[in-house]
PDB file of N, CA, C and O in Angstrom:
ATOM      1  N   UNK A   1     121.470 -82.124   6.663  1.00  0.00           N
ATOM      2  CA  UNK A   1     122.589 -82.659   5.914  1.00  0.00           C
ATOM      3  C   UNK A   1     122.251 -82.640   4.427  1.00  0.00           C
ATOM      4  O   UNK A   1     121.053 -82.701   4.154  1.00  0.00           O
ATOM      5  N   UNK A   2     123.371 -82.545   3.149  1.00  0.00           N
ATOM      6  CA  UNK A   2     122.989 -82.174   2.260  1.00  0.00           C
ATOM      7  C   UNK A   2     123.157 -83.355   1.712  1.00  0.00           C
ATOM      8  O   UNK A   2     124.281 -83.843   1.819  1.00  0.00           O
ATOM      9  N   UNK A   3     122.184 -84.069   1.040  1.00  0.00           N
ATOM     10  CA  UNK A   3     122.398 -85.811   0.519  1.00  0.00           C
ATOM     11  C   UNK A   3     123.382 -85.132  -0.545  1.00  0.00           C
ATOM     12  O   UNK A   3     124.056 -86.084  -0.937  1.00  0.00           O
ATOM     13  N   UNK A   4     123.737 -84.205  -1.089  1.00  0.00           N
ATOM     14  CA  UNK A   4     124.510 -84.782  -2.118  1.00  0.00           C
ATOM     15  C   UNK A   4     126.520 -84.534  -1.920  1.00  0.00           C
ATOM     16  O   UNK A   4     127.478 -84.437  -2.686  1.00  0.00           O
ATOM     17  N   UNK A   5     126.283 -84.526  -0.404  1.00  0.00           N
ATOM     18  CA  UNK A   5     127.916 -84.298   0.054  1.00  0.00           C
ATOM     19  C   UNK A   5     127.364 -86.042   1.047  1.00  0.00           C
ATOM     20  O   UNK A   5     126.302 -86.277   1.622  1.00  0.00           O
ATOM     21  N   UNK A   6     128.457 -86.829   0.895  1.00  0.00           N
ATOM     22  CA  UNK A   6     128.211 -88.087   1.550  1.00  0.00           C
ATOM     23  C   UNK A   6     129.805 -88.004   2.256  1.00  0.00           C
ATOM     24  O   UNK A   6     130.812 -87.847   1.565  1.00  0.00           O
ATOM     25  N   UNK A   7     129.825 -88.126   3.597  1.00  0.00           N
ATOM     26  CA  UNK A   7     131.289 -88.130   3.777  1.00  0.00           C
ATOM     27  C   UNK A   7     131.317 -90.072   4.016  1.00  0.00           C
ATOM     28  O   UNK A   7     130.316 -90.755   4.233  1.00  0.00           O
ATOM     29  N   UNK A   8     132.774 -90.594   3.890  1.00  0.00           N
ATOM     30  CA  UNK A   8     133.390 -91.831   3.679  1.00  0.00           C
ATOM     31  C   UNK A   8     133.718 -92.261   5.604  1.00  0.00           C
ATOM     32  O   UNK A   8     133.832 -91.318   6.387  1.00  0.00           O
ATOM     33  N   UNK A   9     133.797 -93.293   5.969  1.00  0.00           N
ATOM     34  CA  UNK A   9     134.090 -93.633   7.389  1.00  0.00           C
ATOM     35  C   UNK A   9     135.753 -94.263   7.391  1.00  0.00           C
ATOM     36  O   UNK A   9     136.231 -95.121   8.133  1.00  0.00           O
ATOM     37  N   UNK A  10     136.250 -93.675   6.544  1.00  0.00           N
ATOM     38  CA  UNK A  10     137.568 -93.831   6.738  1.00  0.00           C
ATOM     39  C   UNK A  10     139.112 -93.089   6.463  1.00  0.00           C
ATOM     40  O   UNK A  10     140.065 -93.231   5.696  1.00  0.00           O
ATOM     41  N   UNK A  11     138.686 -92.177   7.651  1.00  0.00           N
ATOM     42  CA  UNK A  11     139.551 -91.140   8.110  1.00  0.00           C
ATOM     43  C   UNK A  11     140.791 -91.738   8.111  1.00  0.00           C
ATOM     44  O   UNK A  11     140.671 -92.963   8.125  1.00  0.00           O
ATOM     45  N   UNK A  12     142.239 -91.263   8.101  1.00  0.00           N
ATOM     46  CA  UNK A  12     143.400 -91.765   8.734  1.00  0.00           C
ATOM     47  C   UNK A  12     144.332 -90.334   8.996  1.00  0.00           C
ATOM     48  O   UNK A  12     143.925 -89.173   8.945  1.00  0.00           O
ATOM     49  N   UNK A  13     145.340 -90.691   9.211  1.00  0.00           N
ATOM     50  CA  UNK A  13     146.196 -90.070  10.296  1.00  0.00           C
ATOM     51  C   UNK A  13     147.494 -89.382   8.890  1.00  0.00           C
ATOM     52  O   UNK A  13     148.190 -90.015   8.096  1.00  0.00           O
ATOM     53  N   UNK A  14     147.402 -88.448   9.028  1.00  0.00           N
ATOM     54  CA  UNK A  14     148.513 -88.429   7.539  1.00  0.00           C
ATOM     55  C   UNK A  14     149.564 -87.137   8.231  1.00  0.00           C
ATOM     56  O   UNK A  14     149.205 -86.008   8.566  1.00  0.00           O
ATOM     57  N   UNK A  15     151.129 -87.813   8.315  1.00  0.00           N
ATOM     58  CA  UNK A  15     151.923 -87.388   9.050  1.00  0.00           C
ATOM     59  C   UNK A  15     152.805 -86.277   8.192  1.00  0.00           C
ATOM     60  O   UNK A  15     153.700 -85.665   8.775  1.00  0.00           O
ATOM     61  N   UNK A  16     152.494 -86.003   6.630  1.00  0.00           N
ATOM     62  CA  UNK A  16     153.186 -84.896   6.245  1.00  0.00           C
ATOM     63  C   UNK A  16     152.195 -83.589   6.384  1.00  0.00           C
ATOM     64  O   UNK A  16     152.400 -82.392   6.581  1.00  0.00           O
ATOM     65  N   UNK A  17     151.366 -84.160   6.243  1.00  0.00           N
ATOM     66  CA  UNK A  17     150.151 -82.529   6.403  1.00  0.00           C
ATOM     67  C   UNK A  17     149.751 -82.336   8.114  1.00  0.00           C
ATOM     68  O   UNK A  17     149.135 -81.372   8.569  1.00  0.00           O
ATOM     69  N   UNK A  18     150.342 -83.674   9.018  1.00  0.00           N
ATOM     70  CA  UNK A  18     150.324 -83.229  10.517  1.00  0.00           C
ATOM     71  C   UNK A  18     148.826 -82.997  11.007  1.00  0.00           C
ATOM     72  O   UNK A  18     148.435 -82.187  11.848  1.00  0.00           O
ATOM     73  N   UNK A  19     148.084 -83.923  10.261  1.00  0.00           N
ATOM     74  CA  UNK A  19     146.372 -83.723  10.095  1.00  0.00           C
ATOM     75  C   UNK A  19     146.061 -85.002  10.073  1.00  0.00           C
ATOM     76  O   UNK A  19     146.844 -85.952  10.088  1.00  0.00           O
ATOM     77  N   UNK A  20     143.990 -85.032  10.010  1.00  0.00           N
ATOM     78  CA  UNK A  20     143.276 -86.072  10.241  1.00  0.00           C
ATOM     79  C   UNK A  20     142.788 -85.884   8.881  1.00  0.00           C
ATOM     80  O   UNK A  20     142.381 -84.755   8.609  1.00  0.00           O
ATOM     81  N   UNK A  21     142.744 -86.993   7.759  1.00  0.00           N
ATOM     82  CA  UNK A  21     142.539 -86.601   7.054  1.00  0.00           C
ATOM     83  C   UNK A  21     141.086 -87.491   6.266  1.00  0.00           C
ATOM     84  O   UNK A  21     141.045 -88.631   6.729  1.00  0.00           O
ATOM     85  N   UNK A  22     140.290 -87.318   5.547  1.00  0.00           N
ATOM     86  CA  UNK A  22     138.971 -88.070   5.111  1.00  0.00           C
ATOM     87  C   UNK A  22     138.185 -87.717   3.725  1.00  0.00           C
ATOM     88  O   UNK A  22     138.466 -86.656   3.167  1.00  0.00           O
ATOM     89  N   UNK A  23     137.704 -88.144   3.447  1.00  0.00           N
ATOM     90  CA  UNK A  23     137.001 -87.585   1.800  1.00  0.00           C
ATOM     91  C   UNK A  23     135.266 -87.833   1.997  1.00  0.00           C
ATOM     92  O   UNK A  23     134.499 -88.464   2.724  1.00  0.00           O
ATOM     93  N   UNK A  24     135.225 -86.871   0.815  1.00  0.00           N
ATOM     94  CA  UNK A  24     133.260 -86.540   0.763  1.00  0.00           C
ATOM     95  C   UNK A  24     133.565 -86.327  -0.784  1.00  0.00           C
ATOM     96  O   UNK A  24     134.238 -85.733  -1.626  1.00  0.00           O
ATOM     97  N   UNK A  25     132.391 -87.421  -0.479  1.00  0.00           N
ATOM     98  CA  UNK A  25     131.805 -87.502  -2.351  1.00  0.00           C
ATOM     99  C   UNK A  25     130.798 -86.403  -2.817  1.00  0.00           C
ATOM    100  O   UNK A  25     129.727 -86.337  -2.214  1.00  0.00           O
ATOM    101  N   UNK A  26     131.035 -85.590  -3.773  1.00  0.00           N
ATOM    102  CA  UNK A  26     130.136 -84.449  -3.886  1.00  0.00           C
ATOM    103  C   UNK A  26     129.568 -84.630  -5.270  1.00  0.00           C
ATOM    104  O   UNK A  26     130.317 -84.394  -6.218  1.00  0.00           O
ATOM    105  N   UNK A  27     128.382 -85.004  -5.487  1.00  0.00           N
ATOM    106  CA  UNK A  27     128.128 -85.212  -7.168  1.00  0.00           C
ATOM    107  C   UNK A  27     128.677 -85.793  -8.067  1.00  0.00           C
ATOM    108  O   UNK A  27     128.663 -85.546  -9.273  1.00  0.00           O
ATOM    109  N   UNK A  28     129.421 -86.970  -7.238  1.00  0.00           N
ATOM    110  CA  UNK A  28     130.340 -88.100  -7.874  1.00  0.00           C
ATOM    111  C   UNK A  28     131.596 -87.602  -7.696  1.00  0.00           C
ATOM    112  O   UNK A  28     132.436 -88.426  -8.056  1.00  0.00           O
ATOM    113  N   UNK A  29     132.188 -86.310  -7.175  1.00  0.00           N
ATOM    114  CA  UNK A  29     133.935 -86.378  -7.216  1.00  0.00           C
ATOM    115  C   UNK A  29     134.340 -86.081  -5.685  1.00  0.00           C
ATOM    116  O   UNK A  29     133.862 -85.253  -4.910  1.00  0.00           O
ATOM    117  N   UNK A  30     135.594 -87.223  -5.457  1.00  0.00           N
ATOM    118  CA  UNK A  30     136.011 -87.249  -4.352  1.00  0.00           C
ATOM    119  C   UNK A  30     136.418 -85.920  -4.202  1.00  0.00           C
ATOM    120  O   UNK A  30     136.789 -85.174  -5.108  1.00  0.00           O
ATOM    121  N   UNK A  31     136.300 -85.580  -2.625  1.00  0.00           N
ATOM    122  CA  UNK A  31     136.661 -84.515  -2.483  1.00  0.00           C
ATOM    123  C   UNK A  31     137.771 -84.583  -1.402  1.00  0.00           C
ATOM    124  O   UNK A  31     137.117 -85.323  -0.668  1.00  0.00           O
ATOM    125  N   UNK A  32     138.912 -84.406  -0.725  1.00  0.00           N
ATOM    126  CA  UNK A  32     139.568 -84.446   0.241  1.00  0.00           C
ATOM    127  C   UNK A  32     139.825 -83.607   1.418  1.00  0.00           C
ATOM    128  O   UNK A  32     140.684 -82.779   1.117  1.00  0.00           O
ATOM    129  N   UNK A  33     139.331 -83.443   2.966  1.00  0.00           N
ATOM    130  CA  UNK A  33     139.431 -82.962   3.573  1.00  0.00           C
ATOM    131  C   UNK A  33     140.249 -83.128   4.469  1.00  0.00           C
ATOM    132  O   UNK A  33     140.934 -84.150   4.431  1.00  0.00           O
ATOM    133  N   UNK A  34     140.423 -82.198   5.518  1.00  0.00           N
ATOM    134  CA  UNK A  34     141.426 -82.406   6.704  1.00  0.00           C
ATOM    135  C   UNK A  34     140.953 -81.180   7.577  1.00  0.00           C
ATOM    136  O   UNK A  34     140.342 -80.155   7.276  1.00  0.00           O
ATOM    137  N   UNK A  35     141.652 -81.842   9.231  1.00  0.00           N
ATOM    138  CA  UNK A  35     141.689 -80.932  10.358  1.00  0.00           C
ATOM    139  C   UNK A  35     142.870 -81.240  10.716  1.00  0.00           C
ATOM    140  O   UNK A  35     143.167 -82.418  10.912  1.00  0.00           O
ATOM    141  N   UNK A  36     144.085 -79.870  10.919  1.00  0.00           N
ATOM    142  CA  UNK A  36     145.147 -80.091  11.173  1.00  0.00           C
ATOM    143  C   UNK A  36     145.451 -80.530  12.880  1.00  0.00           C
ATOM    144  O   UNK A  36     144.583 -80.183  13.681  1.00  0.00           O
ATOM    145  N   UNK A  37     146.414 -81.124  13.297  1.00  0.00           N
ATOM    146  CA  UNK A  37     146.362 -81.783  14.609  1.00  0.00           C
ATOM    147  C   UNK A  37     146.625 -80.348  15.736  1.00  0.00           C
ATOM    148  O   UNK A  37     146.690 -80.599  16.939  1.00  0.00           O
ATOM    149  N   UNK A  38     146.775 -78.759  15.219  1.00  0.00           N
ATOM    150  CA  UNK A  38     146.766 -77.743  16.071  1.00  0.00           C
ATOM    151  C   UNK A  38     145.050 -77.196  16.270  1.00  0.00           C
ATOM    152  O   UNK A  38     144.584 -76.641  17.265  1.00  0.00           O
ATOM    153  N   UNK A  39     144.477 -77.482  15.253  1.00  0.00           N
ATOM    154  CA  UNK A  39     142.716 -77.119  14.939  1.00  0.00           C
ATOM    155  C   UNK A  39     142.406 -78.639  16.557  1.00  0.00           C
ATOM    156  O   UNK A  39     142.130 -78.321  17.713  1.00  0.00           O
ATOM    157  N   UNK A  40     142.497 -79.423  16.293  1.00  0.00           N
ATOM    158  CA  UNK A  40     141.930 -80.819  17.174  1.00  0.00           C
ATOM    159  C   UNK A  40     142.640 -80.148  18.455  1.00  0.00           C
ATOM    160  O   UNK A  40     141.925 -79.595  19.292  1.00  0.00           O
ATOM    161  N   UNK A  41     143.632 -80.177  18.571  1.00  0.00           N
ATOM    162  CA  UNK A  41     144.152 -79.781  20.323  1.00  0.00           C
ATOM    163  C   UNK A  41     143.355 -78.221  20.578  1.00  0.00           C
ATOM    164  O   UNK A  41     142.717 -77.981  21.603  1.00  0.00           O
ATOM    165  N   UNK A  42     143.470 -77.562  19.818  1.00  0.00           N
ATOM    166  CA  UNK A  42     142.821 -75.840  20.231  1.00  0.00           C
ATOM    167  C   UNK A  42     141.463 -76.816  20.855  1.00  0.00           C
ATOM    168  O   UNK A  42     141.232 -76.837  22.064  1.00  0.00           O
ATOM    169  N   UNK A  43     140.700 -77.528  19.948  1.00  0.00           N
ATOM    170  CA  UNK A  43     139.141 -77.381  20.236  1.00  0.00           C
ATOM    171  C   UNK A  43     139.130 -78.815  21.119  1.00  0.00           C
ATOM    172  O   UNK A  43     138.017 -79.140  21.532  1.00  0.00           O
ATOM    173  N   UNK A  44     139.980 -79.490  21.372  1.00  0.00           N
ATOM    174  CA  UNK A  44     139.517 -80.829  22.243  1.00  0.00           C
ATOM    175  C   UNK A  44     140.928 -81.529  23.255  1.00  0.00           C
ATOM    176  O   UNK A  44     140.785 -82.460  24.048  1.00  0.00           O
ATOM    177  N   UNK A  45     142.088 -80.898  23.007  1.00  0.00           N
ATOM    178  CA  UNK A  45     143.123 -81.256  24.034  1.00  0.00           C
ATOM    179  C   UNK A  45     143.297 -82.378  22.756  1.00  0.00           C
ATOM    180  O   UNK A  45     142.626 -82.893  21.862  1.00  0.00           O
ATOM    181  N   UNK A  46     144.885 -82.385  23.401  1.00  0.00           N
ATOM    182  CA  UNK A  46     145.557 -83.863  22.942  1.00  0.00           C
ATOM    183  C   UNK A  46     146.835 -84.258  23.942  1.00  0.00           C
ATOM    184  O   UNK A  46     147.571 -83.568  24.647  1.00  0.00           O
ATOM    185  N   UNK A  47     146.774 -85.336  23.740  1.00  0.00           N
ATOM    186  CA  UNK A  47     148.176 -85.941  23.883  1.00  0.00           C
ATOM    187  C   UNK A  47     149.369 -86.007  23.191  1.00  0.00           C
ATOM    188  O   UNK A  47     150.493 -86.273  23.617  1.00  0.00           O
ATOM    189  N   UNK A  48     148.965 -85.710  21.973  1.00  0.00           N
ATOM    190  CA  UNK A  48     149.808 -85.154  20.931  1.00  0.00           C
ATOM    191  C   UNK A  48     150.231 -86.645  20.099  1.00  0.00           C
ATOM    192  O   UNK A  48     151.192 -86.817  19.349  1.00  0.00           O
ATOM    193  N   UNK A  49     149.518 -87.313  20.372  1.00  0.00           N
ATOM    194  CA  UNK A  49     149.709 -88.968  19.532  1.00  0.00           C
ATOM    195  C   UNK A  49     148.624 -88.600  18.208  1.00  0.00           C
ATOM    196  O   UNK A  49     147.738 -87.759  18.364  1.00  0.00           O
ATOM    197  N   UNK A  50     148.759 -89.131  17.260  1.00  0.00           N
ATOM    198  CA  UNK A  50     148.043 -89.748  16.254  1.00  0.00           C
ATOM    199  C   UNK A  50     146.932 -90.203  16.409  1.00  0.00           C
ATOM    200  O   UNK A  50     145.874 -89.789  15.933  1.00  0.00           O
ATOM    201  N   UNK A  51     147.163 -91.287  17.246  1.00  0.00           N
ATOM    202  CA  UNK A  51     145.658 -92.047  17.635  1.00  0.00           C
ATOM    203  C   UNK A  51     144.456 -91.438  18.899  1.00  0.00           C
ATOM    204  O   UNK A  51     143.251 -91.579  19.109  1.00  0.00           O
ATOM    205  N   UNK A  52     145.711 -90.645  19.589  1.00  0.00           N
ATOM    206  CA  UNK A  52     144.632 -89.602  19.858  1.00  0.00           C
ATOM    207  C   UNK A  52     143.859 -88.670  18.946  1.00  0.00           C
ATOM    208  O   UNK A  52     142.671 -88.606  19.261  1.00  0.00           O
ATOM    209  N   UNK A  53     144.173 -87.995  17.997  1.00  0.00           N
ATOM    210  CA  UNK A  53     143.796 -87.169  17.165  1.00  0.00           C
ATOM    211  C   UNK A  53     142.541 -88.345  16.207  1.00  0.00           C
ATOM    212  O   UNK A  53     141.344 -88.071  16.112  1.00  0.00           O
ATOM    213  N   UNK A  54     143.002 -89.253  15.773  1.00  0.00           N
ATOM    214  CA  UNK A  54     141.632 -89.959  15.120  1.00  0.00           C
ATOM    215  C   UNK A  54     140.817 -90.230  15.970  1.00  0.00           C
ATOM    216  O   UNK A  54     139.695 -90.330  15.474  1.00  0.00           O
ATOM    217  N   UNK A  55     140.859 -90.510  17.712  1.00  0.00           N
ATOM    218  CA  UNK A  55     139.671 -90.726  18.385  1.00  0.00           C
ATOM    219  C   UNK A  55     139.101 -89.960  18.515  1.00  0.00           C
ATOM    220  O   UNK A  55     137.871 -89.967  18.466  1.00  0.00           O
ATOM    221  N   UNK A  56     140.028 -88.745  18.791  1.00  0.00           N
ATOM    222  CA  UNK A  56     138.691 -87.266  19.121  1.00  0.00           C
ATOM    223  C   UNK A  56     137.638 -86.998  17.922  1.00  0.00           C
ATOM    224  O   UNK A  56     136.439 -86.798  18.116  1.00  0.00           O
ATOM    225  N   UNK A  57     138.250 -87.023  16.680  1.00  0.00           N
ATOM    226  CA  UNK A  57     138.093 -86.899  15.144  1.00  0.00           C
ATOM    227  C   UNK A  57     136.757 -87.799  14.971  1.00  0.00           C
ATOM    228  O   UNK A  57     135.785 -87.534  14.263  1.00  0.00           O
ATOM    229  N   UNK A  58     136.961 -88.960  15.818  1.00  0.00           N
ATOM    230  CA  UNK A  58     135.761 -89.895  15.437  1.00  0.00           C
ATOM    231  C   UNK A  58     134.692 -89.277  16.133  1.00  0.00           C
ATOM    232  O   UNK A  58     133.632 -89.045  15.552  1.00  0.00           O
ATOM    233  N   UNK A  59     134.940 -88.878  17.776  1.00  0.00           N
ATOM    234  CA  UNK A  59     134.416 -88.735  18.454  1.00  0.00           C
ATOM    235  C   UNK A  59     133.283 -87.351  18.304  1.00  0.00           C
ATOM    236  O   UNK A  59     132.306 -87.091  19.006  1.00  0.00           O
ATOM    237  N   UNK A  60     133.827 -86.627  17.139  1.00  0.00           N
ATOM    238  CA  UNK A  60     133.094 -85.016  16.963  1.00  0.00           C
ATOM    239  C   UNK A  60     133.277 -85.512  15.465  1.00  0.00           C
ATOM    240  O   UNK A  60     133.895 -84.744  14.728  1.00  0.00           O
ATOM    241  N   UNK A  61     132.880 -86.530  15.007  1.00  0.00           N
ATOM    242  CA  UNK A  61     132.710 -86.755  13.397  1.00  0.00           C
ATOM    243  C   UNK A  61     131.165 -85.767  13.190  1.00  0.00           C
ATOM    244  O   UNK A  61     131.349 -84.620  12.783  1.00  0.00           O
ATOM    245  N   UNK A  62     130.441 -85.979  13.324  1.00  0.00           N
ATOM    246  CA  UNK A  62     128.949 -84.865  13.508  1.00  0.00           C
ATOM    247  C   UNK A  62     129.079 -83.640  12.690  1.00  0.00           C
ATOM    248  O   UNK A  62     128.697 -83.202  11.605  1.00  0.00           O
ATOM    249  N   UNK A  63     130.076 -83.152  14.111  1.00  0.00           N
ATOM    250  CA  UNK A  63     129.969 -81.554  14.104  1.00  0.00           C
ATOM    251  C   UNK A  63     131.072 -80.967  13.141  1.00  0.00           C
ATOM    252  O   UNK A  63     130.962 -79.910  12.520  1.00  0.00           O
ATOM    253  N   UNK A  64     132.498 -82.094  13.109  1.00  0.00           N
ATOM    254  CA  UNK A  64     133.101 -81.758  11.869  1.00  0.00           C
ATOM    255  C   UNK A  64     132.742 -81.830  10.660  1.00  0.00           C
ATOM    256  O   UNK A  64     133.016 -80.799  10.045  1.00  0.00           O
ATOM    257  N   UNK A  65     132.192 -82.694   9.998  1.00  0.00           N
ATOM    258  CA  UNK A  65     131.616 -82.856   8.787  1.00  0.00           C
ATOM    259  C   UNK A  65     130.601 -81.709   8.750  1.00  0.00           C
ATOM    260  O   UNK A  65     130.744 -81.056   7.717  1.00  0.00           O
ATOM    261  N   UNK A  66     129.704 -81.291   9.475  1.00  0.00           N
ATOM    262  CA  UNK A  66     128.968 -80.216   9.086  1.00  0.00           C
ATOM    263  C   UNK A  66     130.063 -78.902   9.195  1.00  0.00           C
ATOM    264  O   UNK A  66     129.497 -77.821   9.035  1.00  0.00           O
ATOM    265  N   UNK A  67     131.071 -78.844   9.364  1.00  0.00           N
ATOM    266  CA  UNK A  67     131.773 -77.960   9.135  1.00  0.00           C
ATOM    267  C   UNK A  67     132.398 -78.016   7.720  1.00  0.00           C
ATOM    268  O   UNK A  67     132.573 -77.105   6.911  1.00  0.00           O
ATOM    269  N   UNK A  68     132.642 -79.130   7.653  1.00  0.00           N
ATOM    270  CA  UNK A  68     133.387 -79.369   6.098  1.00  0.00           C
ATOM    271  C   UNK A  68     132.424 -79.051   4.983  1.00  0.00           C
ATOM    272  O   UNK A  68     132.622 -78.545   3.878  1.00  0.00           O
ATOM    273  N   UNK A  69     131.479 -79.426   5.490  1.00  0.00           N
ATOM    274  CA  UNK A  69     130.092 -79.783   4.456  1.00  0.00           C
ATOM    275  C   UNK A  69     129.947 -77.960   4.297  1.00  0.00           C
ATOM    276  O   UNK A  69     129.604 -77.672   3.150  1.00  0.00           O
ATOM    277  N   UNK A  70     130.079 -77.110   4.920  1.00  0.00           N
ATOM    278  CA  UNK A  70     129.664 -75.311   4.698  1.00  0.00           C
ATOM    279  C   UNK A  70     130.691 -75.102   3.686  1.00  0.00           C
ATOM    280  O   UNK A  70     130.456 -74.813   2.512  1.00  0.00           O
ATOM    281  N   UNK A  71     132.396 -75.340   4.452  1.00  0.00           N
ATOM    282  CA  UNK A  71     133.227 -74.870   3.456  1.00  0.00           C
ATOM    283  C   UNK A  71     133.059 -75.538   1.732  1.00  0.00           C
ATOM    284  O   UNK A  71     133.161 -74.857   0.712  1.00  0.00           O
ATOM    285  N   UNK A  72     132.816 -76.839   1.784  1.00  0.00           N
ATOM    286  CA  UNK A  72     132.326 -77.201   0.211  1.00  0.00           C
ATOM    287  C   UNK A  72     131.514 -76.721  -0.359  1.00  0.00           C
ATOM    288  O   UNK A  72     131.587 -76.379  -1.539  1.00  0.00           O
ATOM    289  N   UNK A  73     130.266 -76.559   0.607  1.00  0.00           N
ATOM    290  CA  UNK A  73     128.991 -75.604  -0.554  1.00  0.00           C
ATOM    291  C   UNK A  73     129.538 -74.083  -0.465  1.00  0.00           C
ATOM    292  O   UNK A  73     128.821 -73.372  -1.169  1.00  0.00           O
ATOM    293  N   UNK A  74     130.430 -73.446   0.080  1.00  0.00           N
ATOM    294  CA  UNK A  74     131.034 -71.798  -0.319  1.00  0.00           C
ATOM    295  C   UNK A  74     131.715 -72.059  -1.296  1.00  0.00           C
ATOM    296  O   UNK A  74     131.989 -71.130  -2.055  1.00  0.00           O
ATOM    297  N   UNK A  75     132.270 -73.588  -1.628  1.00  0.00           N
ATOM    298  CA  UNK A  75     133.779 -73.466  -2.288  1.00  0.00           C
ATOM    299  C   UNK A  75     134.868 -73.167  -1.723  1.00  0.00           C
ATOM    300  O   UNK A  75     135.654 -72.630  -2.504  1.00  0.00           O
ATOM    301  N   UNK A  76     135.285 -73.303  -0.582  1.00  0.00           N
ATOM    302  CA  UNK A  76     136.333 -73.180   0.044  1.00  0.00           C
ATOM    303  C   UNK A  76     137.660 -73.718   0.068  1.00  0.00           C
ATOM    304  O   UNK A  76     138.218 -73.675   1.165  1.00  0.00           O
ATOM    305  N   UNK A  77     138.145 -74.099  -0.666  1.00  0.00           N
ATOM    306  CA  UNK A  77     139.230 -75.135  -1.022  1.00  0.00           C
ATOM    307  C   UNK A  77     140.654 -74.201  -1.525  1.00  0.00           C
ATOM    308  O   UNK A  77     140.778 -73.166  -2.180  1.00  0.00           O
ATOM    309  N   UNK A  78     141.551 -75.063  -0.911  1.00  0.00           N
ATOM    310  CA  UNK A  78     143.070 -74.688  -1.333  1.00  0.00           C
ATOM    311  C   UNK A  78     143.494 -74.691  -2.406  1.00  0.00           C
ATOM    312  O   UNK A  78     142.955 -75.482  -3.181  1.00  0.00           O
ATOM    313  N   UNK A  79     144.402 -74.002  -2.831  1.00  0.00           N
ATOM    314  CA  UNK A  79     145.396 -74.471  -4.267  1.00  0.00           C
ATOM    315  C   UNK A  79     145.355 -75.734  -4.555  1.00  0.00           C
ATOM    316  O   UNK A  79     145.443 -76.103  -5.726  1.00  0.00           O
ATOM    317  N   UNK A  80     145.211 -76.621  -3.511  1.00  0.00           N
ATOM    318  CA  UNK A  80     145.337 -78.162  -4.057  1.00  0.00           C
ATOM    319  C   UNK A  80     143.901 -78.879  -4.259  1.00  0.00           C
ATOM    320  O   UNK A  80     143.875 -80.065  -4.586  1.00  0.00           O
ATOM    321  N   UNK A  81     142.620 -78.095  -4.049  1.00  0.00           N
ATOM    322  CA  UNK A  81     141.381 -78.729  -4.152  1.00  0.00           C
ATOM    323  C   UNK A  81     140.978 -79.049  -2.664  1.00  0.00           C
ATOM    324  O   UNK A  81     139.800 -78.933  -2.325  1.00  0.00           O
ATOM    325  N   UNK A  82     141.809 -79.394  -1.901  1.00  0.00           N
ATOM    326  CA  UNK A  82     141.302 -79.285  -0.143  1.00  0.00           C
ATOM    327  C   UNK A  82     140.707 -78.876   0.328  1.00  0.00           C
ATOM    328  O   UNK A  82     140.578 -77.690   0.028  1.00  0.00           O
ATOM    329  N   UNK A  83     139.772 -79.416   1.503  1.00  0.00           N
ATOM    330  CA  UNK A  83     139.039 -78.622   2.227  1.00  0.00           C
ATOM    331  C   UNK A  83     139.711 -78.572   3.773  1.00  0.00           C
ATOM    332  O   UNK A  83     139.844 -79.698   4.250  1.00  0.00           O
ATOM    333  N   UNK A  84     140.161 -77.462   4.644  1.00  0.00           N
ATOM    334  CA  UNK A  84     140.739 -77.664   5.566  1.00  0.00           C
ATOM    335  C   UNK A  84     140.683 -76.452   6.340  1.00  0.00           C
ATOM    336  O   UNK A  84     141.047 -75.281   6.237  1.00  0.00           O
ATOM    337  N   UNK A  85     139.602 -77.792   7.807  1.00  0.00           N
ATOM    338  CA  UNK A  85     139.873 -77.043   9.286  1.00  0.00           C
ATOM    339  C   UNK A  85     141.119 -76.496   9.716  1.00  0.00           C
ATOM    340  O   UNK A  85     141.211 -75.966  10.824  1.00  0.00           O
TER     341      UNK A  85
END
């Protein structure tokens, strides 16, 4: 893990981007990520609720963040500064 990407423990559910959404502090600037709720059902099933999508989200917090954590050190980010599964 790279100490200088710290991700935050407070994910939430954000219903216009239809994603799980969370931030990582990178050298002091927030950074904002997301996994859209079609990325979570492809790789873990859903019920198609919300609160399903933050349990799985919690549940593979690990292996997502080291995913997020690659696309930040490539620079991978959207028109809007995003990082997104």
């Amino acid at each position: 893990m790279n100490q200088a990407i710290q991700f935050a423990d407070c994910e939430e559910w954000d219903p216009i981007r239809n994603a799980v959404i969370c931030t990582a502090l990178v050298n002091g600037f927030l950074i904002n990520c997301c996994i859209r709720a079609e990325s979570l059902k492809e790789r873990y099933g859903s019920n198609g609720k919300p609160e399903h999508y933050l349990s799985v989200f919690r549940l593979n917090r690990w292996d997502l963040e080291e995913e997020f954590e690659a696309l930040i050190i490539d620079q991978q980010f959207d028109v809007d500064g995003w990082v997104i599964l």
